[in-house]
C-alpha positions in Angstrom: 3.5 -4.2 17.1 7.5 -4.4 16.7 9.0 -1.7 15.8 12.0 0.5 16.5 12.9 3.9 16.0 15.9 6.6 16.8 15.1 8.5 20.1 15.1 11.7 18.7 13.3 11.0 14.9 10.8 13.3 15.6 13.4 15.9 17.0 16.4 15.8 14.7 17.4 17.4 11.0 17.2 14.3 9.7 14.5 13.7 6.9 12.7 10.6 6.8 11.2 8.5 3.9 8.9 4.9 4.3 10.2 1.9 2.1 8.2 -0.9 1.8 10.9 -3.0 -0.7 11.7 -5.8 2.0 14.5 -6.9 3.2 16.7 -8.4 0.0 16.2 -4.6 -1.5 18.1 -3.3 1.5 20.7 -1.9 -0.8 18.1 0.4 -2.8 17.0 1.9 0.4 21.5 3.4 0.7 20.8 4.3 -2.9 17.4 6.4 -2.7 18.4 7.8 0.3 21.6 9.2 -1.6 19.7 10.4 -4.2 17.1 12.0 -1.8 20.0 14.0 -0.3 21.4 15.3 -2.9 18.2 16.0 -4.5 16.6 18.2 -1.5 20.0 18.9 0.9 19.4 17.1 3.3 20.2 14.3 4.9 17.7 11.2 4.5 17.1 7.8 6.2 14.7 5.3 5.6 12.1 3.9 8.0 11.3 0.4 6.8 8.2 -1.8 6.5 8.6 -5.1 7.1 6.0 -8.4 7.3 8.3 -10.3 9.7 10.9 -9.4 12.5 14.1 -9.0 11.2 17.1 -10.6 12.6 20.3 -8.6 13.6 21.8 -7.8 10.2 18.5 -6.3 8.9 17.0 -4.7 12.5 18.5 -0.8 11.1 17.6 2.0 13.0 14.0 2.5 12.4 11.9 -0.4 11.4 8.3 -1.6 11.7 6.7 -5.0 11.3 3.1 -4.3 9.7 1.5 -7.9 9.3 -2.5 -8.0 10.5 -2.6 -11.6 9.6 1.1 -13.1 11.0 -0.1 -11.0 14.2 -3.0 -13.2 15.1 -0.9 -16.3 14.3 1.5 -14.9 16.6 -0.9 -14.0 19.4 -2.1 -17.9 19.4 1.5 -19.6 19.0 3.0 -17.5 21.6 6.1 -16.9 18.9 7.5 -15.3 15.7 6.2 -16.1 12.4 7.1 -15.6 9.1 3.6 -15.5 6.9 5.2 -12.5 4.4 2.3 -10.4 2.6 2.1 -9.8 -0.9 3.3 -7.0 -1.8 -0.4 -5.1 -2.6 -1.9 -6.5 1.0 1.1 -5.0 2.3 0.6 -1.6 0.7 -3.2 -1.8 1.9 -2.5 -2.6 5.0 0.5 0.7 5.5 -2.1 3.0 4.1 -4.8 2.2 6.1 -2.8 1.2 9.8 -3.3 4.1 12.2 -0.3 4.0 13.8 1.4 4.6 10.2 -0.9 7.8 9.8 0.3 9.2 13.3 3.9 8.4 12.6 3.5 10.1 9.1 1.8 13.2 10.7 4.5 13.6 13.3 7.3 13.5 10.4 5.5 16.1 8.6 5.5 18.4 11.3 9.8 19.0 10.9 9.8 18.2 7.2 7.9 19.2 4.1 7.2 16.3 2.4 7.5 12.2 3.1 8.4 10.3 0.4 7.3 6.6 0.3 9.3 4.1 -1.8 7.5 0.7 -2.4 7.9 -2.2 -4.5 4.4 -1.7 -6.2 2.3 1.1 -6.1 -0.4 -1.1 -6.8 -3.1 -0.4 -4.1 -1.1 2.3 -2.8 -3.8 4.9 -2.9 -2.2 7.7 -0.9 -4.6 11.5 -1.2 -2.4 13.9 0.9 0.0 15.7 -1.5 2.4 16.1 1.4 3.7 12.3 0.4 5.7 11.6 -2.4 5.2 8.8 -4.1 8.2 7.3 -5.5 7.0 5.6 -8.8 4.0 5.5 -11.2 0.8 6.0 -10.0 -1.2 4.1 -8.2 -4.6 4.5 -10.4 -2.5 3.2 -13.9 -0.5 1.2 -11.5 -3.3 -0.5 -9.9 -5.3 -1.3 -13.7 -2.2 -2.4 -15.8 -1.4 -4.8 -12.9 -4.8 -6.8 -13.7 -3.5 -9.6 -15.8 -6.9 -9.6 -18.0 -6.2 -5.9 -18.4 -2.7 -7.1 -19.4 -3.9 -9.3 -21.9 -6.7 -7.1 -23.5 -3.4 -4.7 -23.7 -1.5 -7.2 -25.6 -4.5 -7.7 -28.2 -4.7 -4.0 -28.6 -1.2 -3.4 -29.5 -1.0 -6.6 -31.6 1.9 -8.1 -29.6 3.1 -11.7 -30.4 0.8 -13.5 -27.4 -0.6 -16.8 -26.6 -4.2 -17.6 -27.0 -6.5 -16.9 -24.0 -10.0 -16.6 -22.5 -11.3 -14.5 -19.8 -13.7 -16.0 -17.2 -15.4 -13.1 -15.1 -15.6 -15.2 -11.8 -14.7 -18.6 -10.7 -18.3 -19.1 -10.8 -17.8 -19.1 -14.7 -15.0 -20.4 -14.5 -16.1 -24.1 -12.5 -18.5 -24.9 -14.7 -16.5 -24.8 -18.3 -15.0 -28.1 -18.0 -13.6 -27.0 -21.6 -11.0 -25.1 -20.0 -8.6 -28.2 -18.9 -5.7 -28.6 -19.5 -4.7 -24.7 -19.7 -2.7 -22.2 -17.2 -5.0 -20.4 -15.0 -4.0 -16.8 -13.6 -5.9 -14.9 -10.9 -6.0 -10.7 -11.8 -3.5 -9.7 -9.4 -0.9 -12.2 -9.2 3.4 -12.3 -8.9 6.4 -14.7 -9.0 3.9 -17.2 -10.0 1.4 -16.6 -6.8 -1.9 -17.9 -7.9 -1.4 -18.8 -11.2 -0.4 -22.3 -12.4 -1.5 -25.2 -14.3 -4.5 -26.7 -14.1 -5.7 -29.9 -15.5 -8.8 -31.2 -13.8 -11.7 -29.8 -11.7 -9.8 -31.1 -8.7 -6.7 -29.1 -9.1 -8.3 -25.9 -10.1 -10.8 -26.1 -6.9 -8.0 -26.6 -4.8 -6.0 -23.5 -6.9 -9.6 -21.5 -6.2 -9.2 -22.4 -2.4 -5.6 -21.0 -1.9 -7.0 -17.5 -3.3 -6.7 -14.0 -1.9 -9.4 -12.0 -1.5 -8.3 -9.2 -3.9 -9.0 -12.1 -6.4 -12.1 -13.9 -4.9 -14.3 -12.3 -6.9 -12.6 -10.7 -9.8 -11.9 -12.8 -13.4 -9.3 -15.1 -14.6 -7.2 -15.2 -17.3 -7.1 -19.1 -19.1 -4.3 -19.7 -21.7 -3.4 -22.6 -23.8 -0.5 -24.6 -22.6 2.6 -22.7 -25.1 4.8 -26.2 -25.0 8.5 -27.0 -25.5 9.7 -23.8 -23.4 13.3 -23.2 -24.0 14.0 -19.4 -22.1 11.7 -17.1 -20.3 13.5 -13.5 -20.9 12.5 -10.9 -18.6 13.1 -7.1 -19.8 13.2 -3.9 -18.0 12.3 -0.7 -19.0 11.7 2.7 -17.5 9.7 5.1 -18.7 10.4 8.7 -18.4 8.3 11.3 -20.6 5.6 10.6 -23.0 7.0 8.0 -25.8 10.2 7.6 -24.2 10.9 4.0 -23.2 14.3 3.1 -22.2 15.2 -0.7 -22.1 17.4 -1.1 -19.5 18.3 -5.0 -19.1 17.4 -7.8 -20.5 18.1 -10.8 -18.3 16.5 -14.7 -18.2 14.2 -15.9 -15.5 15.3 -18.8 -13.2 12.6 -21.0 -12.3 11.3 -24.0 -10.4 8.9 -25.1 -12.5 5.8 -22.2 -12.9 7.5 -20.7 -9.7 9.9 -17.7 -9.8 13.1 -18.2 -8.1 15.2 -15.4 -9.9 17.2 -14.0 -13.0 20.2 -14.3 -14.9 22.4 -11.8 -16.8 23.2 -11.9 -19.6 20.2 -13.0 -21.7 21.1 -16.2 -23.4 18.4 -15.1 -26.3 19.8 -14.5 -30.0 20.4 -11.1 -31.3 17.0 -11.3 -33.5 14.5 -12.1 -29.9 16.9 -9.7 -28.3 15.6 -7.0 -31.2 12.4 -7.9 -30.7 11.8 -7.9 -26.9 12.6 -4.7 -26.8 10.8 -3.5 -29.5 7.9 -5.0 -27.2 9.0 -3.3 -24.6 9.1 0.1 -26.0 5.3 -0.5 -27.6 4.0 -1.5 -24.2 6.2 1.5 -22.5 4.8 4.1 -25.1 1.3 2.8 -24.7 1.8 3.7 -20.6 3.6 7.0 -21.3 0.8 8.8 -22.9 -1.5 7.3 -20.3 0.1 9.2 -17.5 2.6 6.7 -16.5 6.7 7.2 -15.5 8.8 4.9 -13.9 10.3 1.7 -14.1 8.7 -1.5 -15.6 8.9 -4.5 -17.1 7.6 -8.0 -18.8 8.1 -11.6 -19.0 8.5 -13.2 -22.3 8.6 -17.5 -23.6 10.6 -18.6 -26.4 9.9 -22.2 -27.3 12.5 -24.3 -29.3 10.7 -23.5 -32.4 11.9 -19.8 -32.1 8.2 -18.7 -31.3 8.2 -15.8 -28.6 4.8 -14.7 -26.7 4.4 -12.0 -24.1 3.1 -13.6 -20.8 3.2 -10.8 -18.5 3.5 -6.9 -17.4 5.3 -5.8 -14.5 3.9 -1.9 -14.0 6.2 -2.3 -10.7 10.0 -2.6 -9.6 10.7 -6.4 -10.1 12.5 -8.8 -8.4 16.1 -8.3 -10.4 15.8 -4.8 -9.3 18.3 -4.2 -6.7 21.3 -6.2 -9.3 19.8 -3.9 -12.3 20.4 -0.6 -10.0 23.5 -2.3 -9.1 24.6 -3.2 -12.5 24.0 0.4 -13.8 25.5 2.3 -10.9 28.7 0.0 -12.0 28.7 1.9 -15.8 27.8 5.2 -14.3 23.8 5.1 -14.6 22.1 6.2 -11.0 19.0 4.4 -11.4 17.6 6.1 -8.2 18.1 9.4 -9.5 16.2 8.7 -12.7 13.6 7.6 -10.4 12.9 10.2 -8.2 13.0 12.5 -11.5 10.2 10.9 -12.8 8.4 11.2 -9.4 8.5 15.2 -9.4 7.1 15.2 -13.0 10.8 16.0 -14.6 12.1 14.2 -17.8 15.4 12.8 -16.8 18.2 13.8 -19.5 20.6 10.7 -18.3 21.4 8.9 -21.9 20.1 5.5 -21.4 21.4 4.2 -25.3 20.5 0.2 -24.5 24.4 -0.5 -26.0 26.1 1.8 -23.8 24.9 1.1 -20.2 24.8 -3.0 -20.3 26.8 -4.7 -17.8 30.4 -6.1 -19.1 30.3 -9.5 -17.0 27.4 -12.0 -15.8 25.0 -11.6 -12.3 22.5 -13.8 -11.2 20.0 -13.7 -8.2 17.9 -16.4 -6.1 15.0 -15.3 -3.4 15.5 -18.3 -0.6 12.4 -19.8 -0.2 11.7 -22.6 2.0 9.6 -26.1 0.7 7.8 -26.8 3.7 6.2 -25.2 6.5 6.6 -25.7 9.9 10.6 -25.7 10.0 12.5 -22.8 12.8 15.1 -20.6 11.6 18.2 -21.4 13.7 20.8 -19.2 12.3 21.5 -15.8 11.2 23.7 -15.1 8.5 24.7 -11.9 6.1 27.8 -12.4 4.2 29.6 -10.2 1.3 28.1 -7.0 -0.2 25.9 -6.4 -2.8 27.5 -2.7 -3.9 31.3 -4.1 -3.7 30.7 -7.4 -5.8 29.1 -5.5 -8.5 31.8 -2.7 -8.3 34.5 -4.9 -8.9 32.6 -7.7 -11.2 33.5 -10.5 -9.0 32.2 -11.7 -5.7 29.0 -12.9 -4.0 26.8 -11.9 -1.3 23.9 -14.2 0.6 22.2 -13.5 3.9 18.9 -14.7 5.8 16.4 -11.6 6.8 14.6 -12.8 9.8 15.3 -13.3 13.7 16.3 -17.0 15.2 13.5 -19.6 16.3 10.9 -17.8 13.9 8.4 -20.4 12.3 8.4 -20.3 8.7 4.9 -20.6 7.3 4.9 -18.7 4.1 7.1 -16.2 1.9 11.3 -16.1 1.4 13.7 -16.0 4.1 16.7 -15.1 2.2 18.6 -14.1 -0.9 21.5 -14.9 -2.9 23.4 -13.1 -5.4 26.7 -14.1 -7.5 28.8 -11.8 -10.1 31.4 -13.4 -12.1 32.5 -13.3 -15.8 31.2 -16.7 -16.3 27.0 -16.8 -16.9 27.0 -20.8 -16.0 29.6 -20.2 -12.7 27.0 -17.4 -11.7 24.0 -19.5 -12.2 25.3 -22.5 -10.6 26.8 -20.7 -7.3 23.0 -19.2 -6.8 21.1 -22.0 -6.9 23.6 -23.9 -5.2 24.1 -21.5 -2.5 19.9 -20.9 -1.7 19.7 -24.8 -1.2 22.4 -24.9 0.6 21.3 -21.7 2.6 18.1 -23.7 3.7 19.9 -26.6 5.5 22.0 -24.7 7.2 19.7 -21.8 8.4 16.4 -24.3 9.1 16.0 -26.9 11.8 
């Protein structure tokens, strides 16, 4: 196991807290540790939980690489791999890893309590009420993040949706020839992970192959084909006392075909989708208050180029625009963090959140780096501008790769980029410009 800790962590006044965001949230972990200071007086680091080494920009203080499965490649190839974890197996596999309960037990010997700040809490079933969990819980979590759940959701509240069936098993689901063409979506899926579309029996068994085992054997959600797509708008919200839904931002996806690469701000949607995205929102949001849920969220929306607008998706989780949300806010004077942590110790946060008072006056734009083919070594390291700064002063751009020289890239993202400007389309460009770019200088 690689990991790497201050010599006196379990000696010093300094209080401790696990993030499991990954690398390209880096910037949250500064934030929620501010937040955690002030909150409790003292001071607070984090101890992060990575899937893959980090190279020297990202290899902090205290880090540990938790990956069962990249491991046992490891142990075969004799060398570094990146195979990154969803973010669910990842959670499973923190909770459950003894050397994560020894660690936590030594902490809680010199402080009270051990927060634990993660990008889903999704699977994250943590008993001991010494830990604080930094977001919804896991129980709600863990149900609303089931896409059939999701879509028996939508039909309850009567949202604007597409049509859909739900198989119980791929069982079901192989022998209905009836459901070609259509886009098929496993229960627990992100960033367009095991969902896609399908239009023969040859596609969708080699779709069923490529499956997790958290999805193996639960159902699957089978849509019609919504045609003529024109924007995907992503909203988020936070939630913060029993029918009280704040939109935060709405921002527009940028994608590779089905799969996520990142978003866009401002939202290029007219004032009337705008209107009623967030109305959306707020039902979905209300619906989660009064079952027990605070904390961020958010959803994924399609406008065709008849005007038509469906809800595709609920995200009962940070998302990947989070870091350039907190940023965004923290820029007008809203400390996301702080709202956060609020919710977390049951308090109802009194920050005004009015939807025209906190948006952002000039355009961002983010891009996860994500290699096309396997196989390829990383063979630089690079970490340039800063995240906090460019969104401080509304101009600037930061990129950076997460992981150490002459690692094998098998699976996952191995860097980000992130652009602020007063121009959307300069913004856009630059970042998916730069991530291609990025890949043939950093990959050999």
């Amino acid at each position: 196991m690689d990991y790497r800790f201050e010599k006196d962590i379990l000696t010093n006044k300094t209080r401790y807290f696990f993030s499991l965001l990954g690398p390209r949230f880096e910037v949250m972990n500064e934030l929620m540790a501010s937040s955690l200071s002030r909150r409790f007086g003292h001071q607070y680091k984090s101890i992060s939980i990575f899937s893959s080494h980090p190279n020297k920009y990202f290899a902090k203080e205290n880090y540990i690489v938790l990956n069962k499965h990249a491991s046992n490649i490891e142990d075969d190839t004799a060398g570094s791999v990146i195979y990154l974890q969803e973010y669910e197996d990842l959670n499973k596999e923190f909770v459950h890893s003894p050397f994560i309960k020894k660690l936590a037990g030594q902490l809680l010997k010199k402080q009270e309590q051990l927060p634990i700040y993660s990008f889903t809490t999704s699977f994250l079933e943590i008993k001991d009420p010494r830990w604080l969990v930094l977001g919804p819980s896991s129980k709600i979590s863990n149900y609303y993040d089931n896409k059939v759940q999701q879509y028996k959701l939508f039909e309850k509240l009567n949202l604007p949706r597409n049509n859909a069936r739900i198989f119980k098993n791929k069982t079901e689901l192989t022998k209905k020839s009836r459901a070609f063409p259509s886009y098929i979506t496993a229960s627990y899926t992100s960033g367009g992970n095991e969902s896609g579309l399908i239009y023969d029996k040859a596609m969708l068994n080699g779709f069923l192959s490529r499956l997790r085992a958290v999805n193996m054997k639960d159902r699957f959600l089978v849509a019609s084909i919504f045609k003529h797509i024109v924007t995907m708008p992503n909203v988020s919200a936070i939630v913060t006392d029993e029918n009280k839904t704040n939109v935060l931002v709405i921002s527009d996806q940028i994608m590779r075909g089905t799969r996520y690469l990142g978003n866009i701000y401002p939202s290029s949607i007219s004032p009337k989708h705008r209107e009623q995205i967030k109305k959306v929102a707020i039902k979905i949001g209300n619906h989660l208050s009064r079952k027990g849920y605070r904390g961020f969220f958010g959803c994924d929306f399609l406008i065709n180029n008849q005007g038509k607008l469906v809800v595709i998706d609920l995200n009962p989780r940070r998302q990947g625009g989070y870091a350039c949300n907190a940023l965004a806010l923290k820029a007008v004077g809203i400390n996301l963090t702080d709202i956060e942590l609020s919710c977390a110790l049951g308090e109802v946060s009194k920050t005004d959140l009015t939807y025209e008072n906190i948006q952002y006056p000039v355009a961002w734009a983010h891009s996860k780096v994500k290699p096309h083919d396997v196989g390829q070594d990383i063979c630089r390291e690079i970490k340039k501008g800063d995240m906090i700064k460019i969104f401080s002063e509304r101009k600037g751009n930061y990129l950076g790769t997460f992981y150490k020289n002459n690692s094998i890239f098998i699976d996952g993202y191995i860097g980000y980029v992130v652009a602020v400007g007063k121009k959307r389309e300069v913004v856009s460009n630059f970042v998916i410009n730069a991530s291609d770019a990025l890949l043939k200088e950093v990959l050999f």
